[in-house]
BAMARDREN-165266 format. One record per residue (C-alpha): x, y, z. Coordinates in Angstrom, 3 decimals. Layout:
N
px, py, pz
X, Y, Z
...
! end
This chain:
339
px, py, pz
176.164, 53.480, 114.318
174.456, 54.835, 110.589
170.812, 53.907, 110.623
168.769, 53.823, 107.879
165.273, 54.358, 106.940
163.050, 51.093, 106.013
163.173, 50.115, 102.302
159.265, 51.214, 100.702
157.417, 48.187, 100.110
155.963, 47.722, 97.364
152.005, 48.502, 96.884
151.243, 45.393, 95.256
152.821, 43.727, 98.834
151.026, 45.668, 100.958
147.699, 44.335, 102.107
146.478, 46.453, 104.234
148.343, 49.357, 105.399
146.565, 49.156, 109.127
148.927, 46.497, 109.756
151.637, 48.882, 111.115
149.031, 50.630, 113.513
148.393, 49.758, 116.700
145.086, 47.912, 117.175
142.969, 50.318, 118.493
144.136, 53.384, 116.152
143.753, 51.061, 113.222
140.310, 50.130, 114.220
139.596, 54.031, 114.264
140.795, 54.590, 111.145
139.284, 51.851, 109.361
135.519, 53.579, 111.105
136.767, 56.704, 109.895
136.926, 55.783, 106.298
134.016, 53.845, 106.323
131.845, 56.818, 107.423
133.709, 59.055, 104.737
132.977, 56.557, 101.924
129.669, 56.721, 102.696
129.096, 60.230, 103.295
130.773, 60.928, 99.938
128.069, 58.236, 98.366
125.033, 60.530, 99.582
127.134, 63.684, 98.172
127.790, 62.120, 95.002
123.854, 60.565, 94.927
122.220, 63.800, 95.356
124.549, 65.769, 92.941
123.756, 63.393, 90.197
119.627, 63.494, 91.550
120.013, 67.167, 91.101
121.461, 67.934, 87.928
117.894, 68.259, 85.953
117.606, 71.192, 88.516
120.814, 72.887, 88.430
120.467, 72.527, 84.555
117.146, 74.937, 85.226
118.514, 77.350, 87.379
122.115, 77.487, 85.613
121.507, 77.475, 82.181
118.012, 78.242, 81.698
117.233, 80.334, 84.708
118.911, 83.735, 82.888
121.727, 86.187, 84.642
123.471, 84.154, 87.456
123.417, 86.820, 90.463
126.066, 86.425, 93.493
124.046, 83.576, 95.205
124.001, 81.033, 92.248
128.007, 81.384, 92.050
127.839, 80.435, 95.516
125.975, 77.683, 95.301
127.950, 76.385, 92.338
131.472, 76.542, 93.727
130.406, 75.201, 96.787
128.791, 71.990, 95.577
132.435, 71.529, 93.282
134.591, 72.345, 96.402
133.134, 69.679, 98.290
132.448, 67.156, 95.718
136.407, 67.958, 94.949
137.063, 67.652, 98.822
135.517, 64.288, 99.214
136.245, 62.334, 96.476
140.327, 63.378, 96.949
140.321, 63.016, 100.693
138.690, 59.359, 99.637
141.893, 59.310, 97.634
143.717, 60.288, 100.394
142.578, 57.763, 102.676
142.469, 54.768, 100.384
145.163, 54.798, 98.086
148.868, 54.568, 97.762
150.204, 58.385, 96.759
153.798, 59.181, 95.965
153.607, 62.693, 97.918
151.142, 62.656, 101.069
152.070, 66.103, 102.381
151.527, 67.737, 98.626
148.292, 66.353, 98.287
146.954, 66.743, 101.957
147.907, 70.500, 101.526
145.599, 70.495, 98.248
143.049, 69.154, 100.267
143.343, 72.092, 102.775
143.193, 74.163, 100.075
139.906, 73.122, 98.419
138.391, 72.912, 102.563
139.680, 76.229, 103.322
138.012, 77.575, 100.114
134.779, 75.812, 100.925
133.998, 76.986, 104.083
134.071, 80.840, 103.218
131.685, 80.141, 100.294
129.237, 77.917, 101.936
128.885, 80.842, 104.640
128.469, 82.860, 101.873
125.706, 81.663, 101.076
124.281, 81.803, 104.052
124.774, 85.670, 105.105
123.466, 86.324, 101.405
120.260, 84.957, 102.849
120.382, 87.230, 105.896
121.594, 90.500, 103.467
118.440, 89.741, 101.771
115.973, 89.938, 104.159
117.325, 92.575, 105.579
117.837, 94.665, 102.761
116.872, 98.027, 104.066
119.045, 97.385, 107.436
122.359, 98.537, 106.928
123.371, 97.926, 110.469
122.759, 94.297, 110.133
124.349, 93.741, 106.655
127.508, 95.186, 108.090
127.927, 93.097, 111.293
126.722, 90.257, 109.259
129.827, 91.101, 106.866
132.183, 91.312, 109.454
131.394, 88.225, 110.824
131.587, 86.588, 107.533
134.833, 88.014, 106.770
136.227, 86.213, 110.487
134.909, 82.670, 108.457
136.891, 83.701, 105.376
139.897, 84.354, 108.295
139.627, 81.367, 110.441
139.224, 79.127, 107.379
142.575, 79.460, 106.123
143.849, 77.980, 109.942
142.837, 74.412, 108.201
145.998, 74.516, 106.015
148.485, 74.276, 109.470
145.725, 71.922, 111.140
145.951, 68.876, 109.223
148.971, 66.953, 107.723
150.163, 63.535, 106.489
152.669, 61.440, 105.712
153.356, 58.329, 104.555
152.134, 55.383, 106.767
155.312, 52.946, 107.968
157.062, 51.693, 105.213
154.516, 52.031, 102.421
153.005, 54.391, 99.552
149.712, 54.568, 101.717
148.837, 57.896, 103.947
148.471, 58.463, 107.367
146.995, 61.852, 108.472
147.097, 63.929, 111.270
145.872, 67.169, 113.532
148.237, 69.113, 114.727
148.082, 72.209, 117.460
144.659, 73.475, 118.527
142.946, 75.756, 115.393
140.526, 73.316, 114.990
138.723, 74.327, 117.753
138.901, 78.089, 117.660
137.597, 77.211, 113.888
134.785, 75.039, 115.377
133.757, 77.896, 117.970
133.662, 80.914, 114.988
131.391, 78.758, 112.895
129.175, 77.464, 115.249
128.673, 81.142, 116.720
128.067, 82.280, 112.810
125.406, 79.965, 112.307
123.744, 80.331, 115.471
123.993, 84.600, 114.865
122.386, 84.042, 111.523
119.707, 81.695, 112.733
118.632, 84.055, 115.060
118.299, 86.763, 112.502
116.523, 85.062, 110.171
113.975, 84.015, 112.702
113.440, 87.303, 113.911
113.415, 88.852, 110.871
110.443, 86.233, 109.093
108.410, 86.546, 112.484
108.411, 90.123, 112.129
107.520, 89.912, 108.330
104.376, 88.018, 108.789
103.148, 88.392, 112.821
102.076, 91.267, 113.963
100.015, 92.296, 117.259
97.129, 92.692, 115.705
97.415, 88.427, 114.747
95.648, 86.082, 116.588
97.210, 82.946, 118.551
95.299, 80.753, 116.436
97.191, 82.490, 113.266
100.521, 82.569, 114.665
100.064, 78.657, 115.354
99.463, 78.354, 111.375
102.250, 80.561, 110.511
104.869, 78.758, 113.157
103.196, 74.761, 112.073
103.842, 76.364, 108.066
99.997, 75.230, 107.160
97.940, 77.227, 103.908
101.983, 78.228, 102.804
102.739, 78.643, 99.413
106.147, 76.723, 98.836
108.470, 79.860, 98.642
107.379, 81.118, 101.771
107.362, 77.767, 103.694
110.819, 77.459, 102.035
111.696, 80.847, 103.277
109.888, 80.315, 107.043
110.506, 76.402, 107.860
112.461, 74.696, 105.800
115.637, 77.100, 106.399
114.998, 77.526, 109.949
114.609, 73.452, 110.809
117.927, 73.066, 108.322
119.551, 75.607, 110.462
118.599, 73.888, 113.510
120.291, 70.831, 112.109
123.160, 72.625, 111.281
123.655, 74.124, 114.302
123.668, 71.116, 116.560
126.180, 69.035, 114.217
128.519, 71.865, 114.458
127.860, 71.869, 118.191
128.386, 68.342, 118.454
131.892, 68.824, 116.829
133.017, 71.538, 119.182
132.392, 68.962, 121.671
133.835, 66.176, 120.118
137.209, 68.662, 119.382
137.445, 69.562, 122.598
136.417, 66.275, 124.677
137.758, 63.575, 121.883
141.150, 62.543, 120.743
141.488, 62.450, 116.627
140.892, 60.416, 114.658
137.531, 59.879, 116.229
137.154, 64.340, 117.006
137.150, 64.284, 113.453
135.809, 61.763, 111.751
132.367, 63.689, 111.628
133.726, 66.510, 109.602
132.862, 64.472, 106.662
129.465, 64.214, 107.929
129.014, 68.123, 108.463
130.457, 69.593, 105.279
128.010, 66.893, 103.744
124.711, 67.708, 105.429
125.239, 71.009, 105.575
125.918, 71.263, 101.592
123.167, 69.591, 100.850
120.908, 71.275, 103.377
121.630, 74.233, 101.974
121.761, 73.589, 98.785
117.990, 72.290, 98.785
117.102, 75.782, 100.320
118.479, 76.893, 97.596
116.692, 75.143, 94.392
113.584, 75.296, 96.701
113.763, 79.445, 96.754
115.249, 79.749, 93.278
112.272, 77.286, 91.100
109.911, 79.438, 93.106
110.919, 82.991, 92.712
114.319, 84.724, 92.079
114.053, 87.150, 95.268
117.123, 86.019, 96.743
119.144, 86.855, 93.261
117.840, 90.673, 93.362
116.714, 92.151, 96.719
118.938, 95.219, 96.831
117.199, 97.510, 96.243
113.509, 98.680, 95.090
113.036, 97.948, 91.562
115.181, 94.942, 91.457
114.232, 91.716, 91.823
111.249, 88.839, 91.241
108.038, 90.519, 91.174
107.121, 90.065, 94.922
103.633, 91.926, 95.903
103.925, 92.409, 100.270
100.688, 92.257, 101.486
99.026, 93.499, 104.588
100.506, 91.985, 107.673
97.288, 91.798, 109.560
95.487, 88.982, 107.571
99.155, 87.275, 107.825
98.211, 85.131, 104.779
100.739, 84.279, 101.778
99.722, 83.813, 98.416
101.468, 82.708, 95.391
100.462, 83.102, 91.644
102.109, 81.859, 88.468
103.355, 85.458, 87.795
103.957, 86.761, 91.278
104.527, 85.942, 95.150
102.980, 87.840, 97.979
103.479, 87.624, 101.565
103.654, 89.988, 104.254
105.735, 93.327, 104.135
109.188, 93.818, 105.911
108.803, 97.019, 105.979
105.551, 98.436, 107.196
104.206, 95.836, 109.706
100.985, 96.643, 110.802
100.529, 99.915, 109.142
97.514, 100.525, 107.261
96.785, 103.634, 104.757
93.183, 104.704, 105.250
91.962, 101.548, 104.903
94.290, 100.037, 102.221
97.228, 97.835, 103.222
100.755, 99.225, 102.264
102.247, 97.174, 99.098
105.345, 96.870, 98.071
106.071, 95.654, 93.954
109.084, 94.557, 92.376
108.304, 94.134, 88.865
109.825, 91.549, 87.357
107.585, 88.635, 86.579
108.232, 84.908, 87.680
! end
């Protein structure tokens, strides 16, 4: 007996492609594009709320150093990654498997440069640490491996008899992926939370000052920015991606997945407030490699643990010589190139 393959119908007969689903999965992935729609609506919102900014620190802010081409490609990767994947999801498309492996693509390219971003924070502070840059490298460079497992984790194909996509997740990458960039974040987090407790405590401070400096109060903005804001952003971080390790693991797709959306979105934007935040209020993270280079930042004495910021210059306490006075005079540190 020859059998043959349903006849397409046509899109403008197709009301609603969930029709060929079984109840449940249909009511899954009718959730799942709701909560993508919207995610890409906040994206999309605070791209367009930002552009005076990136205007600034693009075109106006002078040479573009490694960390602005970061945060550049990855605000187009994931713009590009949502809106096509709301394509995906919502409209009839000739090819499903093409475009679904453009999709991977553009994910597997984001994910490297968003953690980018992210270790160029840690190579900063610890500029004078070679030890730490290099482990911090290597573990980057697993990221920029494991991302490229998303192009064999998700497929699709066209849903029943129509034009309209169905996706997939196939094998068990997505969790090793989950696991590597949850363990990234959490290595980095630590760092940088060592590393900016060392800069401005040392054991000469008083509990009553390391209260103020943990609580952020009598900050300038940069070095809030640098002390609280990226440390509570991490911590937010941190537990979505631990929340999708468990979902992965524990959860059957579509609903282990449907918070990607949510993750690549918060963490983008997350970051990319850290960002504007750092860069409108001095240029440190553009040029600390080496003495010489950079923002004009003054490092004051750690022992009065107090951060001050001037129109022409930032100053808060050194990396490099906590708690070490010379004869009387506090050990300072200038880069001299002015705000």
């Amino acid at each position: 007996m020859n059998t043959s393959l349903p006849s397409p119908v046509p899109d403008s007969e197709v009301t609603s492609p969930l029709v060929y689903l079984a109840p449940s999965i249909a009511r899954e992935l009718s959730t799942a594009a709701y909560i993508h729609i919207g995610a890409t609506a906040v994206l999309i919102w605070d791209v367009l709320d930002n552009l005076r900014d990136d205007y600034r620190i693009i075109v106006l802010g002078g040479r573009i150093g490694l960390q602005t081409c970061a945060y550049v490609l990855s605000r187009i990767t994931v713009l590009a990654y949502a809106l096509g994947r709301s394509v995906l999801m919502t409209s009839p498309i000739r090819d499903c498997g093409r475009f679904e492996a453009a999709m991977n693509g553009v994910l597997a390219a984001y994910t490297p440069i968003i953690t980018l971003g992210f270790y160029l924070r840690t190579y900063a502070i610890y500029r004078n640490n070679w030890l730490v840059k290099i482990v911090g490298g290597l573990a980057w460079l697993a990221t920029v491996g494991i991302s490229v497992t998303v192009t064999q984790t998700f497929t699709a194909g066209h849903l029943g008899p129509t034009n309209y996509c169905l996706e997939g997740v196939q094998g068990n990458l997505l969790q090793a992926l989950s696991i590597i960039l949850l363990l990234f974040d959490v290595s980095i987090y630590i760092a940088i939370t060592y590393r900016v407790y060392t800069l401005f405590v040392d054991r000469a401070s008083s509990a009553e000052q390391k209260v103020k400096l943990v609580l952020g109060t009598s900050l300038p903005i940069f070095s809030k920015a640098v002390m609280q804001d990226s440390q509570l952003y991490f911590l937010v971080i941190i537990g979505m991606k631990a929340f999708l390790v468990y979902s992965v693991y524990r959860l059957k797709p579509p609903t282990s997945v449907m918070s990607i959306i949510c993750l690549l979105v918060m963490i983008n934007i997350l970051s990319a407030r850290l960002f504007r935040t750092i860069k409108m209020n001095g240029e440190c993270w553009e040029r600390p490699l080496s003495p010489g280079v950079g923002s004009k930042m003054q490092f004051a004495d750690n022992a009065s643990f107090r951060a001050t910021q001037t129109p022409r210059s930032i100053t808060f306490p050194s990396s490099d010589n906590v708690a070490t006075k010379r004869t009387g005079t506090s050990s300072v540190e200038t880069f001299e190139k002015p705000l």
